[in-house]
Rosetta silent file (secondary structure, phi, psi, omega in degrees, C-alpha in Angstrom):
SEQUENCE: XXXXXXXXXXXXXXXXXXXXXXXXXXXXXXXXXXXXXXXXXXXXXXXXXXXXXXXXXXXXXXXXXXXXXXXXXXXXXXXXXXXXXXXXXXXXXXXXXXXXXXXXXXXXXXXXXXXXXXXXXXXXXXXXXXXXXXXXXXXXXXXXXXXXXXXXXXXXXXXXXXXXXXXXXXXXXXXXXXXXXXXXXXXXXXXXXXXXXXXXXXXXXXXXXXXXXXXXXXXXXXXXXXXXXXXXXXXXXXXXXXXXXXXXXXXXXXXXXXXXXXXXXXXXXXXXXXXXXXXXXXXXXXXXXXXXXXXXXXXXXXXXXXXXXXXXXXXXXXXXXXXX
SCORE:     score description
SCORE:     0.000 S_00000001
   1 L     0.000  132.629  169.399  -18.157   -2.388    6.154 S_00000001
   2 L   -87.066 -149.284 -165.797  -18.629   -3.407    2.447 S_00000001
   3 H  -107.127   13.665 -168.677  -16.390   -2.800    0.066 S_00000001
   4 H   -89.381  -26.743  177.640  -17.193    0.397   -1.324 S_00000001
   5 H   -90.099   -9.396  175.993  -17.164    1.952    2.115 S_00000001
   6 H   -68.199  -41.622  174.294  -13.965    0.521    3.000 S_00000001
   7 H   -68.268  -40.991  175.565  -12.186    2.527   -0.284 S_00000001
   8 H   -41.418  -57.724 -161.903  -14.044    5.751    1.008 S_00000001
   9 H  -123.926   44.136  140.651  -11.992    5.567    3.582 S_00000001
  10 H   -77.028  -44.343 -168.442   -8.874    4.279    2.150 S_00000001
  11 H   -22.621  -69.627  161.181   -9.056    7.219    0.048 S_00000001
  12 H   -20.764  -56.416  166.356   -7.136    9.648    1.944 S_00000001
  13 H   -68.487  -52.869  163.601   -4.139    6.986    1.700 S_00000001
  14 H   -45.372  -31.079  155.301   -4.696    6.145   -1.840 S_00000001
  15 L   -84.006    7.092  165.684   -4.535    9.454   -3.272 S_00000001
  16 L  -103.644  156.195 -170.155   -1.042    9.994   -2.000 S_00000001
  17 E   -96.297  164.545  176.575    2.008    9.938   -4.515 S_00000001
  18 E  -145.410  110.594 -150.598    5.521    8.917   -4.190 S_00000001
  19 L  -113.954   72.377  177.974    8.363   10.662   -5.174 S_00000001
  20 L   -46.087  142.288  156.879   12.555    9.348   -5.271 S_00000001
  21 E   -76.256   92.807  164.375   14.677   11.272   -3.786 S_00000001
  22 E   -87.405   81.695  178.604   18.602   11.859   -5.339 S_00000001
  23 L   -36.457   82.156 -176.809   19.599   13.861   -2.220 S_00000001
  24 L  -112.298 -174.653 -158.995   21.941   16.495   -4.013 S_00000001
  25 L   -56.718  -28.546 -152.076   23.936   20.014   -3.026 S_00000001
  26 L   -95.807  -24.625 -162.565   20.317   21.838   -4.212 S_00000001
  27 L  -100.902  150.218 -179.324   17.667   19.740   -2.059 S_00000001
  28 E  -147.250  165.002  166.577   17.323   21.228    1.499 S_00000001
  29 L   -84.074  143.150  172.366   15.050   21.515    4.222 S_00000001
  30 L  -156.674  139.081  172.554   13.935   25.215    5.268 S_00000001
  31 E  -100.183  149.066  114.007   11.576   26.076    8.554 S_00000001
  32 E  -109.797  125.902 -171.227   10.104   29.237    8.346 S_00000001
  33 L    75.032 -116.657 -179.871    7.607   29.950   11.309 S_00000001
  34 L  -137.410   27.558 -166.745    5.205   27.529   11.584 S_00000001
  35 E  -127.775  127.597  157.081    5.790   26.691    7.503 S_00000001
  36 E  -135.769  142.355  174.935    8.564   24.263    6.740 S_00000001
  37 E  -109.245   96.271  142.704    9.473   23.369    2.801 S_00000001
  38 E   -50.912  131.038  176.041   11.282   20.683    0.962 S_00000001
  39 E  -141.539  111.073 -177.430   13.086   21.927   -1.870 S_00000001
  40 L   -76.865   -6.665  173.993   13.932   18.262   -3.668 S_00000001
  41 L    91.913 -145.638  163.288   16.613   19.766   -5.975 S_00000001
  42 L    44.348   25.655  174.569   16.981   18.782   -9.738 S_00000001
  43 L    83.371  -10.963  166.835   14.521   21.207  -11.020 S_00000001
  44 L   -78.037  159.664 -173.709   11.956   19.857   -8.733 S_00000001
  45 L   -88.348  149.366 -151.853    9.359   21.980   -6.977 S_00000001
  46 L   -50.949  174.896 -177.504    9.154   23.182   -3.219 S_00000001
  47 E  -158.611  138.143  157.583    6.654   20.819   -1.363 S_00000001
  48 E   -80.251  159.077  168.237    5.324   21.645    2.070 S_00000001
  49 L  -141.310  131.196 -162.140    5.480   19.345    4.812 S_00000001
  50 L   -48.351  177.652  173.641    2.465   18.153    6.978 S_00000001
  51 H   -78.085  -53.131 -178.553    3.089   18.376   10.808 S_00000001
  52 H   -45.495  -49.704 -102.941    3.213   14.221   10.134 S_00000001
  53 H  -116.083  -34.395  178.935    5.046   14.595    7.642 S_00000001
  54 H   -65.485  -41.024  146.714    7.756   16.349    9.769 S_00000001
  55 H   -33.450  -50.078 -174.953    7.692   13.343   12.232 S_00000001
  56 H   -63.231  -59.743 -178.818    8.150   11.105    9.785 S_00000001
  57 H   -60.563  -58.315 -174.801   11.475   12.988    8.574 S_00000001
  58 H   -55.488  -30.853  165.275   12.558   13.094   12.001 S_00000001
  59 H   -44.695  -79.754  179.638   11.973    9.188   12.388 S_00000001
  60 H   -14.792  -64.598  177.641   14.277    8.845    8.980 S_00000001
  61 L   -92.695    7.084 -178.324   16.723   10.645    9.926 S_00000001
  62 L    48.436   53.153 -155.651   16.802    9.878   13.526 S_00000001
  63 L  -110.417  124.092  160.636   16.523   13.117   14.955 S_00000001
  64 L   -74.203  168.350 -173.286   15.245   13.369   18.357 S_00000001
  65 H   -84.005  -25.065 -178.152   12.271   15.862   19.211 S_00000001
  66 H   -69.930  -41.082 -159.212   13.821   17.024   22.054 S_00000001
  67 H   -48.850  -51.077 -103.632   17.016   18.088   19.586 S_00000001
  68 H  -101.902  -35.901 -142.230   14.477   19.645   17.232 S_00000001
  69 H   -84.033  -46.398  157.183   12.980   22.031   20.480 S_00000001
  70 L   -54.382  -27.028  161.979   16.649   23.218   21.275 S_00000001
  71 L   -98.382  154.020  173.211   17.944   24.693   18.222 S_00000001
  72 L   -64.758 -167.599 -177.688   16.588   27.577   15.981 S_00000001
  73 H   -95.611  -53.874  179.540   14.689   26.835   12.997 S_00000001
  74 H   -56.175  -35.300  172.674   17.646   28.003   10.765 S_00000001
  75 H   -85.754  -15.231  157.113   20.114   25.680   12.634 S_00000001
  76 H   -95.468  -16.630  148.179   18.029   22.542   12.645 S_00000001
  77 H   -52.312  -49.900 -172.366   17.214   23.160    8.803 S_00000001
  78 H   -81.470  -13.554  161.579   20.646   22.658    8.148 S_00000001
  79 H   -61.992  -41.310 -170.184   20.899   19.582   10.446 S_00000001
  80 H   -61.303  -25.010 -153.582   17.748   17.936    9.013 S_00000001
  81 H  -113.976  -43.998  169.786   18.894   18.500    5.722 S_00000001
  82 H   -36.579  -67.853 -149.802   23.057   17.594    6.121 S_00000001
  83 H   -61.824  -67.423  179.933   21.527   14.253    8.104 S_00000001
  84 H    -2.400  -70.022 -145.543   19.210   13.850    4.907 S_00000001
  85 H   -65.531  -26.951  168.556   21.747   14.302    2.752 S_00000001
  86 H   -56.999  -37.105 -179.986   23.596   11.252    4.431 S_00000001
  87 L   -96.699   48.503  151.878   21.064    8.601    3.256 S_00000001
  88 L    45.567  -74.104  160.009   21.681    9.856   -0.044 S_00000001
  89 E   -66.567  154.753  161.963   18.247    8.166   -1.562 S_00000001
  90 E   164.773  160.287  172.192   14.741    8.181    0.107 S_00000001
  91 E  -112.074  162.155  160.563   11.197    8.950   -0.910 S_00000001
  92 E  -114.931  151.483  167.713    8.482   11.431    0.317 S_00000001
  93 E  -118.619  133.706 -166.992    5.158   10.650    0.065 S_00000001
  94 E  -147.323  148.046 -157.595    3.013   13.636   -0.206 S_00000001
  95 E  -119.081  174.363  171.956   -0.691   14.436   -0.706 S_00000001
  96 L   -38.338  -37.977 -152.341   -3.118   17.318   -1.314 S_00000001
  97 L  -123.262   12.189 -170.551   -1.806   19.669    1.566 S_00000001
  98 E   108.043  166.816  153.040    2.125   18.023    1.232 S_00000001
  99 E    22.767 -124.457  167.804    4.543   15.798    2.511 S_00000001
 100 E   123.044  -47.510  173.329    3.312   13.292    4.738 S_00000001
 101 E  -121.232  145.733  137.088    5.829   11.242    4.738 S_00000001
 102 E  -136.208  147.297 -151.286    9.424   10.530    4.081 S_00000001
 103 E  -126.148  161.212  160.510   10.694    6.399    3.728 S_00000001
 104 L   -92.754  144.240 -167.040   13.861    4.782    2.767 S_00000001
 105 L   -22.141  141.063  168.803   13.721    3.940   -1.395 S_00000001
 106 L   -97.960  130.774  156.491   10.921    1.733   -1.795 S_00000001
 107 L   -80.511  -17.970 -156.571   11.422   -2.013   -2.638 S_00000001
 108 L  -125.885 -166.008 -144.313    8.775   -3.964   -2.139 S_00000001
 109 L   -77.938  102.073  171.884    5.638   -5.389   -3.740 S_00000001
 110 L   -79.429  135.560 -168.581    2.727   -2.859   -4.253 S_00000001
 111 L   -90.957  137.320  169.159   -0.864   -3.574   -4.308 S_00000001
 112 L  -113.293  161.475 -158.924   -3.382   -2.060   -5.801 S_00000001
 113 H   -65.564  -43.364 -171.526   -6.557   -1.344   -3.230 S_00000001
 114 H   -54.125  -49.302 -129.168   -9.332   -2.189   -5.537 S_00000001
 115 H   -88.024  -57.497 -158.995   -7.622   -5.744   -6.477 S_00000001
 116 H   -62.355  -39.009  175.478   -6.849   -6.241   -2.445 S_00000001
 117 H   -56.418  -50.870 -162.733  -10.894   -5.767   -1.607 S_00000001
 118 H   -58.368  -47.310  179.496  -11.958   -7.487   -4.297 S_00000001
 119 H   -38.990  -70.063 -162.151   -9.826  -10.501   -3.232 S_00000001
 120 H   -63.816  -29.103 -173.577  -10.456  -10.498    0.252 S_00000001
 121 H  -111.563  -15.858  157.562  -14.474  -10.792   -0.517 S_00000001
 122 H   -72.230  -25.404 -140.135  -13.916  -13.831   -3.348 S_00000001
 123 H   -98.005  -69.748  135.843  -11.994  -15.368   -1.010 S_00000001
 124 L   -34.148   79.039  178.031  -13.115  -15.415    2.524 S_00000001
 125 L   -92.506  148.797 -154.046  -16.602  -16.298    2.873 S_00000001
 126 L   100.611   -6.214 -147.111  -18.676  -14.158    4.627 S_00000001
 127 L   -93.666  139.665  161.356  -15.862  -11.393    4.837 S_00000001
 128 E   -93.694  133.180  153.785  -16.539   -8.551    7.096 S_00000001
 129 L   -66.915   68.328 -170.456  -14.418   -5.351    6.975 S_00000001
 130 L   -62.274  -34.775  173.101  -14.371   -5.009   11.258 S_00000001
 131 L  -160.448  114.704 -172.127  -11.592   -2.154   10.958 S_00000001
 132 L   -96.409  129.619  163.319   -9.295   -0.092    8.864 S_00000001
 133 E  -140.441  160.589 -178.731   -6.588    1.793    9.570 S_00000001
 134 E   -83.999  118.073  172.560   -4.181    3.791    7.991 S_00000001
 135 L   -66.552  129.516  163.835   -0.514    3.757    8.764 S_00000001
 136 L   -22.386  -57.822 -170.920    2.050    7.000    8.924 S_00000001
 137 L   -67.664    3.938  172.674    3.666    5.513    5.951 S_00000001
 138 L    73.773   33.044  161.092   -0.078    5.481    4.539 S_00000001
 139 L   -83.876  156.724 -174.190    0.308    1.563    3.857 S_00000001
 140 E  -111.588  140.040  178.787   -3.296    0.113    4.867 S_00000001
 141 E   -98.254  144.229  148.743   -4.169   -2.025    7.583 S_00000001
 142 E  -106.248  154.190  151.488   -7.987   -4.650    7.448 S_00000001
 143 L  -108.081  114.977 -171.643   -9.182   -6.288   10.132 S_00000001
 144 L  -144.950  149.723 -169.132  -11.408   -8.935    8.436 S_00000001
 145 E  -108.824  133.248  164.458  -13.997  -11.320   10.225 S_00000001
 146 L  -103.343 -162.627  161.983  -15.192  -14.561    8.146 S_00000001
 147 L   -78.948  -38.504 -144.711  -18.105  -16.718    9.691 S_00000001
 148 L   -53.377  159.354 -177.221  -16.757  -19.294   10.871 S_00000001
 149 E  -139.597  164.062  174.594  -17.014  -19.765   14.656 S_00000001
 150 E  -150.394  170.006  168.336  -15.543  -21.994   17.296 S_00000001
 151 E  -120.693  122.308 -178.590  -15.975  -21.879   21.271 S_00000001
 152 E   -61.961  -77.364  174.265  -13.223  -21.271   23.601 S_00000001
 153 E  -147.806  172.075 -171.942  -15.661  -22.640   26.451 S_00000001
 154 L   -33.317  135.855  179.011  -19.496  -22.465   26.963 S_00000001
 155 L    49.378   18.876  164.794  -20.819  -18.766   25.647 S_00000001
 156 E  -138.346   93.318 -178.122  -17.611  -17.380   24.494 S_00000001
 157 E  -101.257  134.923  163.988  -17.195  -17.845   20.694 S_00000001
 158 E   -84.962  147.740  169.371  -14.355  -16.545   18.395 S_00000001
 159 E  -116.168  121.923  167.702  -14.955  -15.843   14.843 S_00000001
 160 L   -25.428 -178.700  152.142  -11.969  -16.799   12.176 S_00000001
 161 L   146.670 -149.188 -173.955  -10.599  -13.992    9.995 S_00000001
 162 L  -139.466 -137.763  178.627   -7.779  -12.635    8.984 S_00000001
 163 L   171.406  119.373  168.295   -5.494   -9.018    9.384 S_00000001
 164 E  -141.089  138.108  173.381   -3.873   -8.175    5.976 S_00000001
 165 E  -114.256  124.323 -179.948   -1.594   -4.918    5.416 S_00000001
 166 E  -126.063 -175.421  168.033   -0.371   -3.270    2.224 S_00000001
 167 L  -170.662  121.828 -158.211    0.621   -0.408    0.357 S_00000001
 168 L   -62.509   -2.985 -164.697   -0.433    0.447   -2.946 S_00000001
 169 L  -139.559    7.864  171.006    2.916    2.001   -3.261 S_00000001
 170 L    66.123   20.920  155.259    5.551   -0.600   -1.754 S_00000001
 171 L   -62.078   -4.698  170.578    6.888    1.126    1.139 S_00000001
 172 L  -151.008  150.816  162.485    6.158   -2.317    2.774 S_00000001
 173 L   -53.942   87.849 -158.724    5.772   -5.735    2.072 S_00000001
 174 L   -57.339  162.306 -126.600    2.399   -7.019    2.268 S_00000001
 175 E  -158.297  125.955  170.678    1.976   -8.888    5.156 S_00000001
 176 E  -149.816  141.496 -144.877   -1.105  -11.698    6.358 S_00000001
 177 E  -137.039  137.397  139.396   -1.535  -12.581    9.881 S_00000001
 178 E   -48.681  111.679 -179.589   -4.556  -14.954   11.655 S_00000001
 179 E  -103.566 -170.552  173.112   -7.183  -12.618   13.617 S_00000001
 180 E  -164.699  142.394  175.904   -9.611  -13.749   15.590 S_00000001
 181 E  -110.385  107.215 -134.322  -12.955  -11.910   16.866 S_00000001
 182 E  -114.109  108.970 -160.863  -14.031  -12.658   20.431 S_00000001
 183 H   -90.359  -25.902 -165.240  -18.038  -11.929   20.133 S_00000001
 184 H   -77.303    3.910  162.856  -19.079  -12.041   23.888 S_00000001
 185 H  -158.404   61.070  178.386  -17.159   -8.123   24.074 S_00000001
 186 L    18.943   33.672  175.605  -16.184   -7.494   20.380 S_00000001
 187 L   -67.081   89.950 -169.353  -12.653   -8.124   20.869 S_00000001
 188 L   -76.403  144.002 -168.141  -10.253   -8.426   18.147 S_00000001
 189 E  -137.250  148.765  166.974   -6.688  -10.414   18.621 S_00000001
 190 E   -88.459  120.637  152.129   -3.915  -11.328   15.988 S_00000001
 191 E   -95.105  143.403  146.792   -2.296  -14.599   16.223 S_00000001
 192 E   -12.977  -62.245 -164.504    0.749  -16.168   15.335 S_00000001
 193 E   -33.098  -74.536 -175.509   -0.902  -19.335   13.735 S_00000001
 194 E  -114.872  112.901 -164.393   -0.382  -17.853   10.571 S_00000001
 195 E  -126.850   92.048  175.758    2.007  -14.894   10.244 S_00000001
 196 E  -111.653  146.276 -179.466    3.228  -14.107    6.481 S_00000001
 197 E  -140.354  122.921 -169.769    5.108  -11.614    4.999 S_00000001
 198 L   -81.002  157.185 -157.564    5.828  -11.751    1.176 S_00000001
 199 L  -100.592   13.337 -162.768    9.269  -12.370    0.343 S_00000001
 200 L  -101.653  148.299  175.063    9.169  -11.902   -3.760 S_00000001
 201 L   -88.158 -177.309  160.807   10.475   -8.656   -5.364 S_00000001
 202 L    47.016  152.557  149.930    8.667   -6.224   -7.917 S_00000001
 203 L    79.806 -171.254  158.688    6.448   -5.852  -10.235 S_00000001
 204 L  -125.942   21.228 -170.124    2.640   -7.185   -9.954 S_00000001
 205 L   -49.371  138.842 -172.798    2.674  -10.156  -11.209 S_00000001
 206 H   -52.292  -30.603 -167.888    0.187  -13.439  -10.391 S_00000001
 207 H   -70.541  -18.542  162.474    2.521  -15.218   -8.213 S_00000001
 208 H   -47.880  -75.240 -167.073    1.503  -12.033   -5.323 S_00000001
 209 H   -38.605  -30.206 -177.149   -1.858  -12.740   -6.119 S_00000001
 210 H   -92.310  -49.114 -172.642   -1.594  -16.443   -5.326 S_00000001
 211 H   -70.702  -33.091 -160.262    0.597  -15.994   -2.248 S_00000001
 212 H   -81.276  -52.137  167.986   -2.068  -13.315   -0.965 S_00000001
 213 H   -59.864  -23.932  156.815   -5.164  -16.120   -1.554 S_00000001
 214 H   -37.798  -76.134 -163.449   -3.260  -18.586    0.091 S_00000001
 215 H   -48.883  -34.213  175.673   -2.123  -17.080    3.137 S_00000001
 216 H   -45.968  -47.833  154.386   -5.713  -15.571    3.128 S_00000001
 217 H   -44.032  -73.893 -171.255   -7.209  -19.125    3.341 S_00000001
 218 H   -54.151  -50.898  172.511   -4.493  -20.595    5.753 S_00000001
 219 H   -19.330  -79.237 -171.244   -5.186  -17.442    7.845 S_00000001
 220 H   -69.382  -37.868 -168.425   -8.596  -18.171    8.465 S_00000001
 221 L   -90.446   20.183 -176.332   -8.730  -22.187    8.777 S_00000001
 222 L   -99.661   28.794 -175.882   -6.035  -21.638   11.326 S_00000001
 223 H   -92.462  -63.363 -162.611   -8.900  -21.236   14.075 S_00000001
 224 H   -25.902  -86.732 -168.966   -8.951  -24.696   15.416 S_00000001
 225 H   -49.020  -27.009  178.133   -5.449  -24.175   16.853 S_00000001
 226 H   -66.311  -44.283 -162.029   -5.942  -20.920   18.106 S_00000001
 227 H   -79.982    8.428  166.278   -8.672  -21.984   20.038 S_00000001
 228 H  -108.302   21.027  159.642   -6.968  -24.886   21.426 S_00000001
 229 H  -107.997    6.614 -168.991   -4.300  -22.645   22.298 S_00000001
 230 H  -111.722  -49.996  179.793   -6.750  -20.304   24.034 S_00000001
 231 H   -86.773  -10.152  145.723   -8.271  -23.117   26.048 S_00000001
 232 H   -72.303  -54.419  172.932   -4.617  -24.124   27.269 S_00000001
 233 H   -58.286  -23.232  160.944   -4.484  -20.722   28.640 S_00000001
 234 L   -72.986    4.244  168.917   -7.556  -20.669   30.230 S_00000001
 235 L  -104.735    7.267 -139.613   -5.617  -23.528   32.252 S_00000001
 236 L  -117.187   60.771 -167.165   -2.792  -21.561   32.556 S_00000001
 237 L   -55.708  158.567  162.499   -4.057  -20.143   36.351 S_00000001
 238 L  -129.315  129.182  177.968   -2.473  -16.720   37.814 S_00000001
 239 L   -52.848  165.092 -169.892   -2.095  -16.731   41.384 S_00000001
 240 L   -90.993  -51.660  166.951   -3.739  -13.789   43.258 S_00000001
 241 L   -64.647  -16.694  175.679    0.118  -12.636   43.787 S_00000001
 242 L   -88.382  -30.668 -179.148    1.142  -13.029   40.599 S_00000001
 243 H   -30.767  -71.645 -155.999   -1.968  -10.834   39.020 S_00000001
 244 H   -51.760  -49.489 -138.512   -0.230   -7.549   39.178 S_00000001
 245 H   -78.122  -27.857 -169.141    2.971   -8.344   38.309 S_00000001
 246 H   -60.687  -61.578 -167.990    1.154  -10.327   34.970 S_00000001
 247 H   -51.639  -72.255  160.402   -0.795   -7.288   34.205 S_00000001
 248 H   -18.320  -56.963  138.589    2.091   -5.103   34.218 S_00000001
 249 H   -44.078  -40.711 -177.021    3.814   -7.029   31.750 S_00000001
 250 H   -89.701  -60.362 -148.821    1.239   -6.816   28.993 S_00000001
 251 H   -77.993    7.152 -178.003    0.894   -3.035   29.629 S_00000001
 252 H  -125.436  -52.821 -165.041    4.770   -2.612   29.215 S_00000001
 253 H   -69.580    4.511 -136.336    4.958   -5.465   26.018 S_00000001
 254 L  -155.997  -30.050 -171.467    1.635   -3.602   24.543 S_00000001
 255 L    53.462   35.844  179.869    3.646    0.315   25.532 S_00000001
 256 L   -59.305  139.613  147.360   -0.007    1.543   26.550 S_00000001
 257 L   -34.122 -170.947 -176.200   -0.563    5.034   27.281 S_00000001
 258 L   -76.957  -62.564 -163.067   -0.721    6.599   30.617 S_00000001
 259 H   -55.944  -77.309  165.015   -4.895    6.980   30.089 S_00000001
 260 H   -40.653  -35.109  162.307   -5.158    3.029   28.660 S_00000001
 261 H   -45.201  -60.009 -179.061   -3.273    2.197   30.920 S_00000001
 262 H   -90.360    7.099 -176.151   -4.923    2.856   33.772 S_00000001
 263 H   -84.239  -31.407  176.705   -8.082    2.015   32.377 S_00000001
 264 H   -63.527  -48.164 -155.300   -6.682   -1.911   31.868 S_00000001
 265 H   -96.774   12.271  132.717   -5.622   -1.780   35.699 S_00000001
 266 H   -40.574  -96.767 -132.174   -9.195   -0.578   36.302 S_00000001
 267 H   -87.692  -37.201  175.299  -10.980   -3.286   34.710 S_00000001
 268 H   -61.089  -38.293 -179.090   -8.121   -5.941   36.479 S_00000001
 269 H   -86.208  -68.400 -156.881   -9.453   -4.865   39.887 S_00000001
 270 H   -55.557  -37.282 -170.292  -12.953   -4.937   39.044 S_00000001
 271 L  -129.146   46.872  172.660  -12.488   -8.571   37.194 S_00000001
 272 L     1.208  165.582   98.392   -9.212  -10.158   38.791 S_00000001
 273 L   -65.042  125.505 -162.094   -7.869  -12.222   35.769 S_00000001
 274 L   -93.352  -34.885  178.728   -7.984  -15.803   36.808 S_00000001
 275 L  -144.819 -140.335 -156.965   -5.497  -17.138   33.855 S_00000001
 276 L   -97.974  -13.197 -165.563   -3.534  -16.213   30.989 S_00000001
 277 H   -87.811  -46.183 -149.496   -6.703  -16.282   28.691 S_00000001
 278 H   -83.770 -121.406 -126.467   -9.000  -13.436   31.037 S_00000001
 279 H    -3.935  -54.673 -172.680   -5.168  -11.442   31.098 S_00000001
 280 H   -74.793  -46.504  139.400   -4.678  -11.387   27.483 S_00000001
 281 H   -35.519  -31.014 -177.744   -8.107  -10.023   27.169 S_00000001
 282 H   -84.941  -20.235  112.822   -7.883   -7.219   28.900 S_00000001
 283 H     9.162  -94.091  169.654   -4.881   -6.290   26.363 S_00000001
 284 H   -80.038   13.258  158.473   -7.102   -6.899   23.582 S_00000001
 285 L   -84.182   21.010  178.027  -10.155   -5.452   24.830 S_00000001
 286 L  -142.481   84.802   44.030   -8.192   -1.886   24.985 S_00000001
 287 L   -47.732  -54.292 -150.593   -6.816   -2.753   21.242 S_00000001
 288 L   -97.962   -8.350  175.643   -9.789   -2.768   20.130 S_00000001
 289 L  -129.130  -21.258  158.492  -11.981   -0.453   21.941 S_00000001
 290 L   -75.907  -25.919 -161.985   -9.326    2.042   23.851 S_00000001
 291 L  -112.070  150.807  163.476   -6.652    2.974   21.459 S_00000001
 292 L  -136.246   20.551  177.897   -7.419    4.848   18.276 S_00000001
 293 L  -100.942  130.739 -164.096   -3.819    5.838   17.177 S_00000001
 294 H   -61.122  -55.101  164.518   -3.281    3.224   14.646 S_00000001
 295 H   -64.090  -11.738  169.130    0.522    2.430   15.934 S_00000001
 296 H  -105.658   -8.435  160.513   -0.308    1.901   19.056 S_00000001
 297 H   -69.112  -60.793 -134.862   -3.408   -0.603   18.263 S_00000001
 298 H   -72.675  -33.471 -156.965   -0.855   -1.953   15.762 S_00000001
 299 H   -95.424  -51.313  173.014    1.869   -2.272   18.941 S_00000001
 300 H   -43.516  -60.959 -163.254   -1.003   -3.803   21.186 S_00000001
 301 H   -62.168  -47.209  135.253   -2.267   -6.332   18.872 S_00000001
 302 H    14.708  -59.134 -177.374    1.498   -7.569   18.638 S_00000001
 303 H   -88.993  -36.493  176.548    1.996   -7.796   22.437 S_00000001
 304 H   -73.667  -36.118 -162.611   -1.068  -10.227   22.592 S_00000001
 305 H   -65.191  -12.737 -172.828   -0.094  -12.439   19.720 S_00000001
 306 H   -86.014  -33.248  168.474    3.117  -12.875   21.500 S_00000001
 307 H   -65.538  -25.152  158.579    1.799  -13.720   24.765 S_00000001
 308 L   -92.249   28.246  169.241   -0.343  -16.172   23.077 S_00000001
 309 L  -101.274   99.241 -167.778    2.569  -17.787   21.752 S_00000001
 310 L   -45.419  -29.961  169.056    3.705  -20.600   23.294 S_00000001
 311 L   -42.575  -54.888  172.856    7.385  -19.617   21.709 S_00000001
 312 L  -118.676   29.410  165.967    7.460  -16.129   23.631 S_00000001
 313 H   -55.962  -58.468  169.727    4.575  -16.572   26.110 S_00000001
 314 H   -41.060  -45.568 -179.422    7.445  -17.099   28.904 S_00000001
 315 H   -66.745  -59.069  169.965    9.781  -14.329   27.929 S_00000001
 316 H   -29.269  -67.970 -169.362    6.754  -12.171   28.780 S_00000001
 317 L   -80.778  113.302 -145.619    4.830  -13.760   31.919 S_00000001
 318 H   -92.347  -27.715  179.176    6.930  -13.263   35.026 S_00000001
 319 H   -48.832  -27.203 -165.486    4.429  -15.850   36.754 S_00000001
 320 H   -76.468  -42.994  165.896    5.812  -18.468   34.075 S_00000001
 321 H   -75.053   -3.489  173.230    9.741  -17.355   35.384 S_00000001
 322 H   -97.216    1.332 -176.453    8.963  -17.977   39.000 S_00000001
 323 L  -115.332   11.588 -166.058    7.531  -21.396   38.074 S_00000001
 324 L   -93.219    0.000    0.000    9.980  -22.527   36.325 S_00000001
């Protein structure tokens, strides 16, 4: 993607607003039906709230779904809105059709989208937009491929790049990670190598800007080590008794659906995995071409970088606690 189609479809995220919260005696929650309404107090005006957006709330407030299913709609207004009323502060973020969201007060360093594209294609040469996604809290995820390439072993070349996440509106800290693109089945993986998340308050100021072309750099020239940490794992055999129980592991560190799931322990019988490197593929080849709910690619990619981490590779691989 260039970069004009990557803001098309940022867009959606980018036109939503964000709106503090002073919880007082006047703001409340109210279900009617299949309609539920924030009324923020203080003279502000009702707001619908998405089906997400209702999710979101429950996450906040730590309201289970089951709770939600059990009570009437008049008696879980007034829980939703009492527990509210408990974090005192909080924002919603809401869009053409409402709500979407609601976060705890936002702190942290906002971006703006144009600035972060723009960056990302001075910077990076070569940079490809491989995937976007959107977050609940509508902070934005890239997936970004440079050229460079290295080879794991004969006919299976990685491509550098990077993974950088933001939010034009500081519900999170931007955040830049090493990716890597596995060309012989289009597989994308996150590493480790370089995993930043900035730690500066406020404002927009150049020192962001500088921290974000760094790590962006550092990101990407971090491929040498991945791939010599990729070609220790291809040494890193799994016994024919050991498969399952390996397999298992990643699909409980990774939280795959039921569906992905069994589609990984498909593709395991058809293609044993011989070491830690074909395992950890099969991971990310269902980030990147099975899941399409953004938190659970987000949960996947996660579960590989840690297995390719010599730091928590072990806590993971139960072959690695029987050998020890």
């Amino acid at each position: 993607m260039n970069a004009t189609q990557v803001l098309e479809q940022i867009a959606p995220a980018t036109a939503v607003r964000l709106r503090e919260v002073n919880h007082s005696g006047n703001t409340r929650l109210r279900i009617d039906g299949n309609q539920v309404t924030f009324y923020p107090g203080a003279g502000g005006r009702s707001m619908e709230v998405t089906e997400e957006g209702v999710a979101s709330m429950r996450q906040l407030a730590n309201i289970p779904k089951a709770l939600e299913s059990n009570l009437s709609q008049d008696t879980f207004s007034r829980v939703a809105t009492e527990v509210l009323a408990h974090k005192g502060n909080y924002d919603v973020l809401y869009g053409e059709f409402g709500i979407v969201a609601f976060n705890k007060p936002h702190q942290h360093q906002a971006l703006n989208p144009e600035r972060v594209v723009g960056t990302v294609n001075r910077e990076i040469r070569g940079a490809e937009f491989a995937r976007v996604l959107i977050m609940p809290n509508q902070s934005v995820r890239f997936e970004i491929v440079a050229v460079q390439q290295q080879a794991v072993a004969r006919g299976d070349i990685v491509q550098a790049g990077a993974v950088v996440q933001f939010s034009h509106l500081g519900v999170i800290q931007p955040s830049v990670a090493s990716y890597v693109n596995r060309l012989v089945c289009t597989n994308g993986m996150v590493s480790t190598a370089v995993l930043r998340e900035y730690s500066a308050g406020g404002g927009e100021g150049d020192s962001i800007w500088q921290w974000f072309r760094r790590s962006m750099r550092d990101a990407v020239e971090a491929l040498s080590g991945i791939v010599d940490r990729y070609r220790e794992m291809r040494n890193e055999h799994i016994s024919p008794a050991d498969r399952a129980s390996v397999i298992e592991a990643l699909i409980g560190e990774a939280r795959l659906n039921d569906g992905v799931a069994a589609a990984v322990r498909a593709r395991a019988l058809a293609e044993p995995p011989r070491n830690s490197y074909d395992a950890m593929n099969l991971i990310s080849y269902a980030t990147s071409h099975d899941l399409r709910e953004p938190v659970e690619v987000v949960r996947g990619q996660r579960a590989v970088a840690n297995f390719t981490s010599e730091t928590s590779h072990r806590r993971i691989c139960p072959a690695c606690h029987r050998s020890r």
